[in-house]
C-alpha positions in Angstrom: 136.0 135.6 136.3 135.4 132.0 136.1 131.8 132.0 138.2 130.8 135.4 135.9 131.3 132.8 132.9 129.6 130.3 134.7 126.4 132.8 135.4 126.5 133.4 131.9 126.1 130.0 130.5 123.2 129.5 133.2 121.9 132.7 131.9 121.7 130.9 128.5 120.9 127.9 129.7 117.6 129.3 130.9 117.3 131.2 127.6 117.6 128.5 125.2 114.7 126.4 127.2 112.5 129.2 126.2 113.5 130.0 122.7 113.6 126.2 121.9 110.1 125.7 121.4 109.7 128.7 120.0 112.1 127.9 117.4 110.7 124.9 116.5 107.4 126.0 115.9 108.2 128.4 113.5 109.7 125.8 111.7 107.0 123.6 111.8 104.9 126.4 111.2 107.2 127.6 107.8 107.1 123.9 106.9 102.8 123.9 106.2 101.7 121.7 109.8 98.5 122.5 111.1 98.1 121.0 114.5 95.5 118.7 114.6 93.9 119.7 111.7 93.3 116.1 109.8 90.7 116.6 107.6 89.5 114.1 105.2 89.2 116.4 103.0 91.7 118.5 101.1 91.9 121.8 102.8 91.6 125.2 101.2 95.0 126.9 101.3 95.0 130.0 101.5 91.2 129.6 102.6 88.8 132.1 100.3 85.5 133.8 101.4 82.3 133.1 99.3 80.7 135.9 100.2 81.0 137.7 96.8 79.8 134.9 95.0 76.4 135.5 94.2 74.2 132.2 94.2 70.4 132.1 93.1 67.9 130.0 94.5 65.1 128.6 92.5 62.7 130.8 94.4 65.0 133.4 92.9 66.0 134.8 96.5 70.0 135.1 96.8 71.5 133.0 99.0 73.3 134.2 102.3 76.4 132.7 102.5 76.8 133.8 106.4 74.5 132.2 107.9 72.4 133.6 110.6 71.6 130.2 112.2 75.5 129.5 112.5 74.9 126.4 109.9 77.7 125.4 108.2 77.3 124.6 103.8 78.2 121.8 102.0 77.9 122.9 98.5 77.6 120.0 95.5 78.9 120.9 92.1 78.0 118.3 89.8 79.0 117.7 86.4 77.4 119.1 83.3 75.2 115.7 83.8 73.9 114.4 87.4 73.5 110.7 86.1 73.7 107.5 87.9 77.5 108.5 90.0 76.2 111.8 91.1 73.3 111.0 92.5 74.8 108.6 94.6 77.3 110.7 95.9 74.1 113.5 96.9 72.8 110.6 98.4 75.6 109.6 100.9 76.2 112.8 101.4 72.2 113.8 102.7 73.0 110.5 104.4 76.0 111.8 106.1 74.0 114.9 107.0 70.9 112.7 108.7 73.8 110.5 110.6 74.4 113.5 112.4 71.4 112.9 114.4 70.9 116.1 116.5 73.6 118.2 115.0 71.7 118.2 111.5 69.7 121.3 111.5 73.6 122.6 111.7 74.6 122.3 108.2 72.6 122.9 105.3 73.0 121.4 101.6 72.9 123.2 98.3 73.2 121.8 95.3 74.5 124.4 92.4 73.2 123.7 89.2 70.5 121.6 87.1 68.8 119.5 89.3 68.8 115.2 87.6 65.7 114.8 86.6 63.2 112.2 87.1 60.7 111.1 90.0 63.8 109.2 91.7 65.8 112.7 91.9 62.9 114.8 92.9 62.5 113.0 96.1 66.4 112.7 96.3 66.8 116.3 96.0 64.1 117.4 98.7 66.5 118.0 101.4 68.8 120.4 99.5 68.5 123.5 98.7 69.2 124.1 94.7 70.6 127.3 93.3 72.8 128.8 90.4 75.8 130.7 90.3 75.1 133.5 88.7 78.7 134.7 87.9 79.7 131.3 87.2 82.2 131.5 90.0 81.7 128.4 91.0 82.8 126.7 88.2 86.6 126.1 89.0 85.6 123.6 91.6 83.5 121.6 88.9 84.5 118.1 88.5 86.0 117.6 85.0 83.9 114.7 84.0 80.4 114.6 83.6 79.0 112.4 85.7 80.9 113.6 89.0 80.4 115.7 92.0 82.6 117.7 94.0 81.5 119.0 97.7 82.9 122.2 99.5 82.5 122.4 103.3 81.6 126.6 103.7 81.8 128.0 107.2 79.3 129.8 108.6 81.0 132.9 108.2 80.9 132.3 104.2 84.7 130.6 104.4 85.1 127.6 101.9 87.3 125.6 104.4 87.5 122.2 102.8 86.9 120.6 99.1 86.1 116.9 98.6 87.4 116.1 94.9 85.1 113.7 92.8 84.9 110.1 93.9 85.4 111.1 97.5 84.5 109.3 100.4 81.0 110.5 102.1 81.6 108.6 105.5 85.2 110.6 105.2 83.4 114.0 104.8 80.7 112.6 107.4 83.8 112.2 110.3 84.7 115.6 109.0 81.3 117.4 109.7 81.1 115.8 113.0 84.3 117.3 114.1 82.8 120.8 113.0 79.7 120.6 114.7 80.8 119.5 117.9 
């Protein structure tokens, strides 16, 4: 009797070295932990597909939110005025893009909205592509003040993964798009 109990505890022994782990990353899993998914960003949760959202661009042709060429999209909503803030932003983010080196020609910009105006912004908005949401979809993600900009990191596949609230940090976004274009 006493080496069947003894069998028995090994027997569970065994099991519980398997069902540990297991155990323990359900509840890490329950708890919201994404294995090493730091982002500077703030992620997307549950993540949502833009594919329905029907963007178009100034040459009137409708953008394709999965992308053929595998490029991921960071989208700029500005504020209902691209002043002095905004345009800074656009321009550390196209910087960000260009630091890239290489990788570059893998993400695309698009700027939603009325492009700032002015010979400065012309040339500062010749790398992006500029469009307008037609169903105003879009507009959630808008920065509440006027002179702001908010940037959404979009998948290839047309999956906003990642939003970058106003004020954010281009070199922060910048680590970010490296990571993705690996």
């Amino acid at each position: 009797m006493q080496q069947r109990t003894r069998k028995r505890l090994q027997l569970i022994l065994i099991a519980s070295f398997f069902l540990a782990p297991m155990l323990v990353a359900g509840v890490l899993v329950a708890s919201g932990w994404v294995p090493g998914a730091r982002s500077n960003g703030e992620g997307i949760v549950p993540q949502r597909s833009f594919d329905g959202i029907a963007v178009a661009l100034v040459d009137g042709t409708p953008l394709e939110w999965r992308d053929p060429d595998w490029r991921w999209t960071v989208v700029a909503l500005p504020g209902r005025a691209c002043a002095e803030a905004c345009q800074r932003q656009l321009d550390l983010v196209h910087r960000a893009r260009v630091s890239l080196n290489q990788k570059s020609a893998r993400v695309r910009l698009l700027f939603i909205g009325t492009p700032p105006a002015g010979a400065a912004a012309a040339t500062l908005m010749q790398p992006w592509l500029v469009g307008r949401d037609t169903d105003a979809r879009l507009a959630e993600w808008a920065p509440a003040v006027d002179d702001g900009l908010v940037a959404v990191l979009v998948k290839p596949d047309g999956t906003a993964l990642t939003v970058y609230r106003n004020g954010f940090d281009a070199s922060g976004l910048r680590k970010d798009l490296a990571k993705v274009t690996r």
